[in-house]
N, CA, C and O of each residue as an XYZ file, in Angstrom:
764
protein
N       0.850     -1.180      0.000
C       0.000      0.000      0.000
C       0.893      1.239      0.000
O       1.779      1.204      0.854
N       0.850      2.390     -0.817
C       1.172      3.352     -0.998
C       0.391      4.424     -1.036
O      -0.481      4.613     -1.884
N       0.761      5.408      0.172
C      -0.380      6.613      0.787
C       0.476      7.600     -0.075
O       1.687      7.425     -0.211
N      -0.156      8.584     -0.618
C       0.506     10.089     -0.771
C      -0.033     11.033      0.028
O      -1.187     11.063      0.454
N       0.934     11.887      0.240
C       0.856     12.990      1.136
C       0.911     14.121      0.305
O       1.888     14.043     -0.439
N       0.039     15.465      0.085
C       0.020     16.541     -0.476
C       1.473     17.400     -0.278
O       1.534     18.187      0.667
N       2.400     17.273     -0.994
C       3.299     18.394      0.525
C       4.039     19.158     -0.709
O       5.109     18.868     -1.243
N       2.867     20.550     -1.086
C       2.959     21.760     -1.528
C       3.531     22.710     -0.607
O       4.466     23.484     -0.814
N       2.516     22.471      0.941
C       2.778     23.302      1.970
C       1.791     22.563      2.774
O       0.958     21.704      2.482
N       2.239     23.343      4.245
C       1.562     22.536      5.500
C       2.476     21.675      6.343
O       3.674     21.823      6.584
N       1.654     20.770      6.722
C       2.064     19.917      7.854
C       2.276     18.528      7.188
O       2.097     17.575      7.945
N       2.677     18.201      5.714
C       2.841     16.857      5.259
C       4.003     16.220      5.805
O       3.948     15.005      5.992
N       4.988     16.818      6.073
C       6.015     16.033      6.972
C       5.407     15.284      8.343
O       6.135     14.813      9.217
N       4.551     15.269      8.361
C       4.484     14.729     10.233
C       3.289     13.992      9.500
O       3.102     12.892     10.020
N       2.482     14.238      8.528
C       1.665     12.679      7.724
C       2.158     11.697      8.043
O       1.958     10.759      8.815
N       3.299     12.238      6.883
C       4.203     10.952      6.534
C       5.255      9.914      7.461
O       5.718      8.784      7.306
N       5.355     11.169      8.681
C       5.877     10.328      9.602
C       4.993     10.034     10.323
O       5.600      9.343     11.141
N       3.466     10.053     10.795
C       2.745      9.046     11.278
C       2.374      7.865     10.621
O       2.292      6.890     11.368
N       2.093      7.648      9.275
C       2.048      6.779      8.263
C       3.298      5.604      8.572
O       3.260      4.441      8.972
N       4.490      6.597      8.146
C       5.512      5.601      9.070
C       5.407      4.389     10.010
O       5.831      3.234      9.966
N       4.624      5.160     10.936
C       4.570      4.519     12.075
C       3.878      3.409     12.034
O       3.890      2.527     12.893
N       3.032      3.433     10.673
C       2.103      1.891     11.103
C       2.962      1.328      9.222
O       2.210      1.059      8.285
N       4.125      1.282      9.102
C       5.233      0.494      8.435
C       3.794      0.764      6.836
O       2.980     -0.023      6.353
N       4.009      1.721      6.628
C       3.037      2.271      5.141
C       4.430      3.410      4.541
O       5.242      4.220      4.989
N       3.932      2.687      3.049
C       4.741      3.366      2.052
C       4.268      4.579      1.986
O       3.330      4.739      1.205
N       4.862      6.014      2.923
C       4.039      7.357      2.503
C       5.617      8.139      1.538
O       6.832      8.140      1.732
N       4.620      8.752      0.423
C       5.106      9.336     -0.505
C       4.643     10.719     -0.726
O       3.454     10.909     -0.983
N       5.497     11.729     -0.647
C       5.197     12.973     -0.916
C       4.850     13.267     -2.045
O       5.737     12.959     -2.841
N       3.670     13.884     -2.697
C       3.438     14.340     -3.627
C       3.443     15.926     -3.955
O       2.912     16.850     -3.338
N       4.161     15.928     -5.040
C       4.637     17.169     -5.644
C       4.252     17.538     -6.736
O       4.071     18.717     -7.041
N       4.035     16.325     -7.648
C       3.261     16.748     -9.145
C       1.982     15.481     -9.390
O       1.912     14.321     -8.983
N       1.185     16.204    -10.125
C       0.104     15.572    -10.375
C       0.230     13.906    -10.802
O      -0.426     13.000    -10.288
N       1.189     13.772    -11.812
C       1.643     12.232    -12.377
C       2.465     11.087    -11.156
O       2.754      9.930    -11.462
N       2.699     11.591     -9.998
C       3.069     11.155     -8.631
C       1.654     10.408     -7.960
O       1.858      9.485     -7.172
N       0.475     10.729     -8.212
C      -0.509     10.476     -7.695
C      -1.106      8.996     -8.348
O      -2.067      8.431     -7.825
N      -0.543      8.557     -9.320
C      -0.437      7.348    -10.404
C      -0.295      6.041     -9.875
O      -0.756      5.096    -10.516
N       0.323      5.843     -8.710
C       0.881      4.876     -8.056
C       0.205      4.606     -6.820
O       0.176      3.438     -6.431
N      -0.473      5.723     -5.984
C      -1.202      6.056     -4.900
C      -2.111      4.769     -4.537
O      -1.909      3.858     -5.341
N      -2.823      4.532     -3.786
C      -3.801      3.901     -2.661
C      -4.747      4.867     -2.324
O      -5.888      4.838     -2.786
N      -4.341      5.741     -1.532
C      -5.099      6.756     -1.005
C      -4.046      7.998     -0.709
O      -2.827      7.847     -0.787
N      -4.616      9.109     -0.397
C      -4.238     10.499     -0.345
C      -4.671     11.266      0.528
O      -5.880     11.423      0.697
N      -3.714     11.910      1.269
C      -4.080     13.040      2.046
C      -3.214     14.508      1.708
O      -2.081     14.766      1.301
N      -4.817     15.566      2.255
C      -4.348     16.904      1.922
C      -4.154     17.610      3.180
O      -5.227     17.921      3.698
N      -2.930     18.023      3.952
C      -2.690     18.315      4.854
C      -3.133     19.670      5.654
O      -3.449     20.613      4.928
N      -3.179     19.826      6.729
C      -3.371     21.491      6.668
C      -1.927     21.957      6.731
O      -0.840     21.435      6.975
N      -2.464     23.396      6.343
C      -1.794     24.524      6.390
C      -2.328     25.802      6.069
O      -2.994     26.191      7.028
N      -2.325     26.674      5.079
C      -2.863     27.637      4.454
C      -3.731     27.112      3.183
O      -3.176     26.777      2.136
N      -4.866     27.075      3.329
C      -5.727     26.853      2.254
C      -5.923     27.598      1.246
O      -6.555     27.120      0.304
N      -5.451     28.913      1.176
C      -5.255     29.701      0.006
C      -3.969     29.328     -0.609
O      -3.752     28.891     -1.739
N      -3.206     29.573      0.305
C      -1.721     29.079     -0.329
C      -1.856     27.405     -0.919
O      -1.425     27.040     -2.013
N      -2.300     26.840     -0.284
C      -2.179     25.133     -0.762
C      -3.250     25.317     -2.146
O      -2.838     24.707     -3.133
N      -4.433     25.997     -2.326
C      -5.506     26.075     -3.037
C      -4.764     26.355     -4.571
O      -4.814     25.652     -5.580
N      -4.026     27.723     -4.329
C      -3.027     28.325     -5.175
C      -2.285     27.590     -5.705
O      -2.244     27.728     -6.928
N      -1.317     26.432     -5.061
C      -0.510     25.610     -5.514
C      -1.161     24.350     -6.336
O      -0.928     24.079     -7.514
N      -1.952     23.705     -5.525
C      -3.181     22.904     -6.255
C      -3.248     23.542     -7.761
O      -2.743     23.001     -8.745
N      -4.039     24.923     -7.773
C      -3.880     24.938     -9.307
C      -2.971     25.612    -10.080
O      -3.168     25.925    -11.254
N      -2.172     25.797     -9.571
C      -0.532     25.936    -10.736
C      -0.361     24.729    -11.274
O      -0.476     24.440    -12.465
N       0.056     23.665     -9.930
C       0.337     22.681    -10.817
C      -0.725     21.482    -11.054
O      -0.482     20.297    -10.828
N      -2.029     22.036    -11.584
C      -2.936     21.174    -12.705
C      -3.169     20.386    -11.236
O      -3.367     19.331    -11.838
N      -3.242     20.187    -10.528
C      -3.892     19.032     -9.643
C      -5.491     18.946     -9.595
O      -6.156     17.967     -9.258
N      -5.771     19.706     -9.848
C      -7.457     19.807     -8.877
C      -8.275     19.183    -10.147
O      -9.477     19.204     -9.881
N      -8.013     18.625    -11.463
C      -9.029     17.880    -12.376
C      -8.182     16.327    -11.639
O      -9.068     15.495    -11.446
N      -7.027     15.867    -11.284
C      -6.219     14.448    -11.096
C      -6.880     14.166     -9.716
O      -7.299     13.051     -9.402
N      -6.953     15.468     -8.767
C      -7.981     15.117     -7.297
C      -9.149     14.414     -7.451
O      -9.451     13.267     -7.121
N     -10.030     15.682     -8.259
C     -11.201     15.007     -8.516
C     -11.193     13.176     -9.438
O     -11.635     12.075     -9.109
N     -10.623     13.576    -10.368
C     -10.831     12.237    -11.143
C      -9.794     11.079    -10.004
O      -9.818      9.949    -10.492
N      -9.110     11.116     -8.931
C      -8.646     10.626     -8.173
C      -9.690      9.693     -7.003
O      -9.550      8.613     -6.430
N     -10.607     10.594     -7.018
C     -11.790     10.652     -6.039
C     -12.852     10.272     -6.718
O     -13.894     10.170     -6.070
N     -12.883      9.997     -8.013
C     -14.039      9.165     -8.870
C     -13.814      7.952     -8.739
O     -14.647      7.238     -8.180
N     -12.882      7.553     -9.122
C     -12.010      6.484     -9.029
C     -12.365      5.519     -7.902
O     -12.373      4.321     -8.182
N     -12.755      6.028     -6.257
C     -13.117      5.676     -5.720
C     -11.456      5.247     -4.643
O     -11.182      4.414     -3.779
N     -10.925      6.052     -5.147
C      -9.288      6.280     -3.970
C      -9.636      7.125     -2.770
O     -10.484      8.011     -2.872
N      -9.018      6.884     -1.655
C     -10.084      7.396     -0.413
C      -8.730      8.805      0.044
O      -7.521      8.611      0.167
N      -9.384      9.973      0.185
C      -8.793     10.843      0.587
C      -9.250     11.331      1.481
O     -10.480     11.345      1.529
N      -8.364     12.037      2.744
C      -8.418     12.508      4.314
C      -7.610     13.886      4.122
O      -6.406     14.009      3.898
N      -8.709     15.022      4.287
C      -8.207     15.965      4.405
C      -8.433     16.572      5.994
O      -9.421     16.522      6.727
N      -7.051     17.178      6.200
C      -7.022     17.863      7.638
C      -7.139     19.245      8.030
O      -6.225     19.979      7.654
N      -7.936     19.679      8.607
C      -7.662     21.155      8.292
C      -8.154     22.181      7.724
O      -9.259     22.715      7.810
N      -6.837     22.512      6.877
C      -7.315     23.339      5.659
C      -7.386     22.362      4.773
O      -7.999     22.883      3.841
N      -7.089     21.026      4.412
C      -7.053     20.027      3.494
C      -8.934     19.714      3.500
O      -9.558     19.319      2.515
N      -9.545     20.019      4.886
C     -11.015     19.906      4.635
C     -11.709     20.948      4.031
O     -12.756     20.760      3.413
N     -11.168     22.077      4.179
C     -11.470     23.415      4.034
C     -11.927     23.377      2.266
O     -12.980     23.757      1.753
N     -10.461     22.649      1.487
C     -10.450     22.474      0.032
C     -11.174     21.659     -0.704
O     -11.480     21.837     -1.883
N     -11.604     20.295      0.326
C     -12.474     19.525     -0.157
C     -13.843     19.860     -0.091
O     -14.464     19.222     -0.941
N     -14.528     20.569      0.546
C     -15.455     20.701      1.704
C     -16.622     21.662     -0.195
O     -15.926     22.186     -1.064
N     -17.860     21.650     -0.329
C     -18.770     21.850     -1.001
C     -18.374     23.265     -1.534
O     -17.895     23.803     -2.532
N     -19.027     23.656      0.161
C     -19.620     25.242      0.020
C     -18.395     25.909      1.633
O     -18.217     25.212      2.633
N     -17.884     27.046      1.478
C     -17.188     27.847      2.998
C     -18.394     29.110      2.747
O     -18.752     29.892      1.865
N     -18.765     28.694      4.268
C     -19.465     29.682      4.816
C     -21.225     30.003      3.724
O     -21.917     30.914      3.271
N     -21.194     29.406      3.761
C     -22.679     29.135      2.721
C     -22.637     29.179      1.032
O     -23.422     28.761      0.182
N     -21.427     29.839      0.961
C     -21.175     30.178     -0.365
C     -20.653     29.055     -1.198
O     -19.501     28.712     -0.933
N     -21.343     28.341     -2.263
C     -20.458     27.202     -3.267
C     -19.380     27.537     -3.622
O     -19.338     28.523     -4.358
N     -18.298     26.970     -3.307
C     -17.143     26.916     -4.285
C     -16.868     26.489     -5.000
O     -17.289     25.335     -5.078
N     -15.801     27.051     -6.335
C     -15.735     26.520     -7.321
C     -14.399     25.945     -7.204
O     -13.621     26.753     -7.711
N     -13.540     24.537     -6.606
C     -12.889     24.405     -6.381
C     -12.966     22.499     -6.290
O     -13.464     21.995     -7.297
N     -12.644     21.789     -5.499
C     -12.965     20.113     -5.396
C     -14.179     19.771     -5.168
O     -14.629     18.773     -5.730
N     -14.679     20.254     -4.612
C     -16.179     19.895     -3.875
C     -16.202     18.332     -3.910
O     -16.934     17.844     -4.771
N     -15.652     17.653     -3.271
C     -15.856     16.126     -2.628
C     -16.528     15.860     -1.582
O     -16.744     14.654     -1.455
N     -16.941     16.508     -0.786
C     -17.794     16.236      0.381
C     -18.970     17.172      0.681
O     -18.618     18.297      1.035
N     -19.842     17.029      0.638
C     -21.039     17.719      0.984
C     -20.959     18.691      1.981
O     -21.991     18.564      2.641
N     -20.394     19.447      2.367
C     -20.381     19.774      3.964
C     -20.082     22.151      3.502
O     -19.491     22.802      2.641
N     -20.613     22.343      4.265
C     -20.158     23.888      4.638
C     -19.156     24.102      5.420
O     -19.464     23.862      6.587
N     -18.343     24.367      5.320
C     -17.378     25.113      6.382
C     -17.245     26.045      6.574
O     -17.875     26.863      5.904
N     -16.261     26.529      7.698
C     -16.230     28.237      8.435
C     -14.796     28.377      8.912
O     -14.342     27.930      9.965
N     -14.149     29.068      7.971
C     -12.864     28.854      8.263
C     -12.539     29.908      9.620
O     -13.243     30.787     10.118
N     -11.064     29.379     10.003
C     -11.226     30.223     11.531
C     -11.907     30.833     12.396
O     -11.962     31.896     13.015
N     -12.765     29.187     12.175
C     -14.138     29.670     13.453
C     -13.937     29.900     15.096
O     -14.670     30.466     15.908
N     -12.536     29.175     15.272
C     -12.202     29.899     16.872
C     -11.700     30.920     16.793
O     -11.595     31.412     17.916
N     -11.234     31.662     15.879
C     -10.537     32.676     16.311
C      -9.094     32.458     15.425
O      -8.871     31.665     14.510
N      -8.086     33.605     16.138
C      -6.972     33.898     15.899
C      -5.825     32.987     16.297
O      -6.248     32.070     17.001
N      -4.548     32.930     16.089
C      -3.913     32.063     16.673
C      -3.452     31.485     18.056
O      -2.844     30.430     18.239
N      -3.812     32.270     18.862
C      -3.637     32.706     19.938
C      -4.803     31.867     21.060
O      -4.783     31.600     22.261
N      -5.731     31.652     19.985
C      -6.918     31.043     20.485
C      -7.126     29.211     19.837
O      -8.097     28.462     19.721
N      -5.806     29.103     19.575
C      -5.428     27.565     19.201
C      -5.632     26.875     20.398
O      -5.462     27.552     21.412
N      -6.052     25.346     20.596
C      -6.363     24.742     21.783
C      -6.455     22.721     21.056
O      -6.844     22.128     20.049
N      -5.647     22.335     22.730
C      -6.130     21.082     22.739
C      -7.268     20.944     23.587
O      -7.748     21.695     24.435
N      -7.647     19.623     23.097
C      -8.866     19.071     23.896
C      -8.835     17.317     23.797
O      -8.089     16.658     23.074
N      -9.820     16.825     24.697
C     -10.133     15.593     24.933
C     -11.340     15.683     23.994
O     -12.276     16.457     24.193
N     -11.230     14.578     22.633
C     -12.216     14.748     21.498
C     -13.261     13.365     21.757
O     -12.424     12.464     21.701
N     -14.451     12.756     21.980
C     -15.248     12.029     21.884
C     -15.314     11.378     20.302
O     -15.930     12.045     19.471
N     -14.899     10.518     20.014
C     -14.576      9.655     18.679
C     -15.591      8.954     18.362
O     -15.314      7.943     19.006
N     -16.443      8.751     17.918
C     -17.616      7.909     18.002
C     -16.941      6.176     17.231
O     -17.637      5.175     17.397
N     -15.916      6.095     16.635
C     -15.159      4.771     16.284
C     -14.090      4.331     17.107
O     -13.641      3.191     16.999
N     -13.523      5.400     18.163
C     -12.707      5.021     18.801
C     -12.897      5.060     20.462
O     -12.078      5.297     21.349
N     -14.452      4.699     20.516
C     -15.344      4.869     21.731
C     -14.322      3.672     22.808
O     -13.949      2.687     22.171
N     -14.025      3.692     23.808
C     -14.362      4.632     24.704
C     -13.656      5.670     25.235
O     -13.867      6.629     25.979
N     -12.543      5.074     24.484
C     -11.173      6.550     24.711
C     -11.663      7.323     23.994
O     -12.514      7.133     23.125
N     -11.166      8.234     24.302
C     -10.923      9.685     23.835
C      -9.210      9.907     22.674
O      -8.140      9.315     22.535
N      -9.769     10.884     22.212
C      -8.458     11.493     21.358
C      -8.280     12.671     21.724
O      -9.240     13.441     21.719
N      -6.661     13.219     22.242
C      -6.322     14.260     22.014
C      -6.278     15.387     20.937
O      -5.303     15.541     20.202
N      -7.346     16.128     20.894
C      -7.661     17.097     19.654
C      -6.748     18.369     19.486
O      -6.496     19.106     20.440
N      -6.175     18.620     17.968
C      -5.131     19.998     18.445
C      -6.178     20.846     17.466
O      -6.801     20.188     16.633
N      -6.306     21.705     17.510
C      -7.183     23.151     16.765
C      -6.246     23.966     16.767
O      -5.772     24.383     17.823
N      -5.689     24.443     15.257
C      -5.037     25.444     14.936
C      -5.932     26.380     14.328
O      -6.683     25.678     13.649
N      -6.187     27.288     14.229
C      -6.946     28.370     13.111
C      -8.274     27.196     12.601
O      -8.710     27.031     11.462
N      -8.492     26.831     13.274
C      -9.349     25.572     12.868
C     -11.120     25.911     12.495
O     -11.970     26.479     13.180
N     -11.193     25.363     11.285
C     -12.532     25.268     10.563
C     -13.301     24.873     11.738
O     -12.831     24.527     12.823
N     -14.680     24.969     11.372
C     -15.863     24.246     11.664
C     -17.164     23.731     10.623
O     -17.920     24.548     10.097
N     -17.267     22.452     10.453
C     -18.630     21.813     10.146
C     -19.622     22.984     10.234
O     -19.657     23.348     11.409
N     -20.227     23.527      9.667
C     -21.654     24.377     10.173
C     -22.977     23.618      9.737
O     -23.818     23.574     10.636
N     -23.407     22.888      8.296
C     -23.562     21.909      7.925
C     -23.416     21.057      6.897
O     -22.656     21.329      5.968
N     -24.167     19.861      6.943
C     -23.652     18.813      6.093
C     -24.796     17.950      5.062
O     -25.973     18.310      5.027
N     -24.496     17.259      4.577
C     -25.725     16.862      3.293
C     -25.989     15.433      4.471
O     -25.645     15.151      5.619
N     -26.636     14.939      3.596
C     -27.225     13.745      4.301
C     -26.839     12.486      3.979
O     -27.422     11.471      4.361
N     -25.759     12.522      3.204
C     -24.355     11.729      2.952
C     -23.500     11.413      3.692
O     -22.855     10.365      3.684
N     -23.406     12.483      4.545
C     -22.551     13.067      5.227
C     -22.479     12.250      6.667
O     -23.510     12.330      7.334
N     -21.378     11.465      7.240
C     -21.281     10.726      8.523
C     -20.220     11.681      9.431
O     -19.016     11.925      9.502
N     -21.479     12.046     10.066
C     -20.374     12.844     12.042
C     -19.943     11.858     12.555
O     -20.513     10.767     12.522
N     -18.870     12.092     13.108
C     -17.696     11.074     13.785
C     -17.403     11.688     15.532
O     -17.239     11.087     16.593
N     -17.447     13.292     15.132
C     -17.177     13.576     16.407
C     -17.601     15.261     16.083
O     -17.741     15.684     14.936
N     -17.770     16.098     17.307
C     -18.555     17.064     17.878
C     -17.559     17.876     19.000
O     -17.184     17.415     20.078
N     -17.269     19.091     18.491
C     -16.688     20.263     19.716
C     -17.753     21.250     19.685
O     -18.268     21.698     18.660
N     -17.994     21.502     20.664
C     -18.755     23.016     21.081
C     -20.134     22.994     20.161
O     -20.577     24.030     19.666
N     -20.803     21.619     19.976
C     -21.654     21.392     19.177
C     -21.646     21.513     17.371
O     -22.631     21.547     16.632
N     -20.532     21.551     17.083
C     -19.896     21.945     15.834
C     -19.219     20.381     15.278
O     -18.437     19.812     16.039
N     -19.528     19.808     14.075
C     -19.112     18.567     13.306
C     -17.492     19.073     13.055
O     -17.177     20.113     12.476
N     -16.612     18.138     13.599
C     -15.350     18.264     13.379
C     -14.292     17.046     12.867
O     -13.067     17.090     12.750
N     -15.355     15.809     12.577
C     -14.648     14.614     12.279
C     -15.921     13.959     11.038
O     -17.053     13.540     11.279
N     -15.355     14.057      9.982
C     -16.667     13.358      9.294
C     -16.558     12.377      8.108
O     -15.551     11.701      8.318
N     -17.033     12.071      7.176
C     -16.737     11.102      6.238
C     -18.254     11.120      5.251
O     -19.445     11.204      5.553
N     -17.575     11.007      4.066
C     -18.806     10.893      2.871
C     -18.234      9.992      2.335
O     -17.032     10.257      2.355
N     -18.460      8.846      1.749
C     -17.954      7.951      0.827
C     -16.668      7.394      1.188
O     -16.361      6.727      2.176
N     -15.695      7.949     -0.186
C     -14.490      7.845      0.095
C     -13.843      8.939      0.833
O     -12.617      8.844      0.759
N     -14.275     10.008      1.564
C     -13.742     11.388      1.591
C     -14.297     11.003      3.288
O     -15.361     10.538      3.696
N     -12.992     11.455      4.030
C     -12.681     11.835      5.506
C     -11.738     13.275      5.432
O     -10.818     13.706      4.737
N     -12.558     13.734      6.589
C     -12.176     15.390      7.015
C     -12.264     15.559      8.097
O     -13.390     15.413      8.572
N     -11.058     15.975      9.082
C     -11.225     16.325     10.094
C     -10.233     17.542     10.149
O      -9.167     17.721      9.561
N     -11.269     18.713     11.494
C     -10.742     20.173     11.468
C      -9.646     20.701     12.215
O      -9.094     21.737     12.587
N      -9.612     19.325     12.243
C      -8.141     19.602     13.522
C      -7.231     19.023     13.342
O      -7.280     18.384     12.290
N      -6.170     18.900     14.008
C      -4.606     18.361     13.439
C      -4.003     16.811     14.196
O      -3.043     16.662     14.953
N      -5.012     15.749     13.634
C      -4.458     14.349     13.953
C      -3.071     14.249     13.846
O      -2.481     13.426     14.546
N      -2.269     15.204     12.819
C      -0.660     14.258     12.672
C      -0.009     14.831     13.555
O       1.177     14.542     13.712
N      -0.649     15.801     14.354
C       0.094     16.603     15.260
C       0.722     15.849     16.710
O       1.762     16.183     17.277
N      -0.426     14.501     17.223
C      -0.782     14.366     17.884
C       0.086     12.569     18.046
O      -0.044     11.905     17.018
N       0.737     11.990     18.992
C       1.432     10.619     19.128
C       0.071      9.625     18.511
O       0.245      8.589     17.869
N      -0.879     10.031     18.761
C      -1.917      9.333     18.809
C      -2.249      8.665     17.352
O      -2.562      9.614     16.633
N      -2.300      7.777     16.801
C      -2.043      7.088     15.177
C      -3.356      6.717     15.152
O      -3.519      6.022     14.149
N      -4.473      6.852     15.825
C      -5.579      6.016     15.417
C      -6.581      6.218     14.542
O      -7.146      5.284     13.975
N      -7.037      8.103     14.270
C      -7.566      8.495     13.532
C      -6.872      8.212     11.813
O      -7.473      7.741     10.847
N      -5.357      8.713     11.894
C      -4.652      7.803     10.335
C      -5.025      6.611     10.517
O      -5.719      6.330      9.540
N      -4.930      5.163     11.662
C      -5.164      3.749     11.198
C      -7.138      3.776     10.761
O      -7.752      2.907     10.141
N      -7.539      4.718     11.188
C      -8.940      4.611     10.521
C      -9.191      4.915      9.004
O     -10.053      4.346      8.334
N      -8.184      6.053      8.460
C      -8.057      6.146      7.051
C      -7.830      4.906      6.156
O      -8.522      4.567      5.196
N      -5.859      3.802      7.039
C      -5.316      3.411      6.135
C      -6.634      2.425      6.117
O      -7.004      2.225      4.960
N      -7.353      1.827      7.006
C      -8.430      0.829      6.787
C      -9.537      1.277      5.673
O     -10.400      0.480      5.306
N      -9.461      2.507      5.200
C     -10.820      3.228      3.898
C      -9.535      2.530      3.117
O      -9.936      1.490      2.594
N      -8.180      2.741      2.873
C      -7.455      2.126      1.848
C      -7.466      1.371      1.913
O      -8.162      0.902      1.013
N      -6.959      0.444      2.704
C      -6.777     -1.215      2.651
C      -8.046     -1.991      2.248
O      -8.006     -2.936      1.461
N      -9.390     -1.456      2.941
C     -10.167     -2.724      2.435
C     -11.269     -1.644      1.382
O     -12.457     -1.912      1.204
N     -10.573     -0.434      0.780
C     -11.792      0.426      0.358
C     -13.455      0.440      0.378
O     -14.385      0.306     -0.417
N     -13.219      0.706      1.909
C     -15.036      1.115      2.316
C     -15.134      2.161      2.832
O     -16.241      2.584      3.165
C-alpha cells in the first residue's frame, strides 16, 4: 500500500511520519503524475489559500477530482477539509467539492486562540483522542451523505462521505495514530 501525502505546503512532513509509524509506504506528492501509483491520499493542513493556489498551478485539482471518482479514499485535515469541503461559509465553491459539507474557516478565532482538547470519537469509543485546533474550521452543515464522527462546542469536526474523511483539527500533530489507522483501513479494504 502506498499513501501520498500533499506536501505543496503545510504539515505533510508529520503525515508521513505518522504513516511511518504503522510500516506504510508514505510518498510525498509534488506533481500531479506522482498520484499514479497512490492507494489513497491526504491533503494536509496549512494555508488553504496558499495550498488552493498551488493545487492549481500545478494542474492538480481535475487528477484530485478524477482521483476521487475512481473511488481512492482521501483525508483531508484542516485546511485540506477546508479544500475539499462543497460550500465555505454558505457560499459554493468553485474548487474540489468532494464532500457535501459547509465550512467556516477560523471559526475559533486567531492564533492565539489555538487549543487542545479531549475529542469524543464515536469509532474510537471509549477513549478519547487528544484534539489539536489550529486556526481551525468548523462543520456548520452537512448533506445527508454526510457521517459525524465527532462534535466540539456542538460543531461537526470529524466526518466522512464515501471515500472522503475530514477532520478540522490536526491528527498528525498528535502521538496518537488512530484516527490515520482509521483512514489506512478506507485504503486497505476500500469502504
Amino acid at each position: 500500500m502506498i499513501v501520498g501525502v500533499l506536501a505543496l505546503q503545510g504539515a505533510f512532513r508529520e503525515h508521513v511520519a505518522m504513516l511511518r509509524q504503522y510500516n506504510v509506504n508514505a510518498k510525498e506528492i509534488r506533481l500531479p503524475s506522482q498520484l499514479q501509483d497512490t492507494d489513497g491520499l491526504i491533503i494536509p493542513g496549512g494555508e488553504s489559500t496558499t495550498i488552493s493556489k498551488l493545487i492549481e498551478e500545478y494542474c492538480f485539482t481535475d487528477r484530485i477530482k478524477e482521483y476521487s471518482l475512481s473511488g481512492k479514499p482521501i483525508f483531508g485535515t484542516c485546511a485540506g477539509s477546508i479544500l475539499l469541503a462543497d460550500k465555505i461559509e454558505g457560499r459554493k465553491q468553485d474548487f474540489l467539492n468532494l464532500i457535501d459539507i459547509d465550512i467556516r474557516r477560523n471559526a475559533y478565532g486567531r492564533q492565539v486562540a489555538s487549543r487542545e482538547i479531549e475529542l469524543d470519537v464515536e469509532f474510537l469509543r471509549p477513549d478519547s483522542f487528544r484534539a489539536i485546533f489550529i486556526r481551525a474550521p468548523i462543520i456548520e452543515s452537512m448533506g445527508p451523505d454526510v457521517i459525524p464522527f465527532a462534535w466540539y462546542n456542538h460543531s461537526v469536526v470529524l466526518a466522512r462521505q464515501d471515500n472522503i474523511l475530514v477532520s478540522t483539527f490536526h491528527p498528525e500533530l498528535t502521538r496518537d495514530e488512530r484516527i490515520h489507522g482509521y483512514f489506512l483501513n478506507m485504503v486497505r479494504y476500500k469502504v
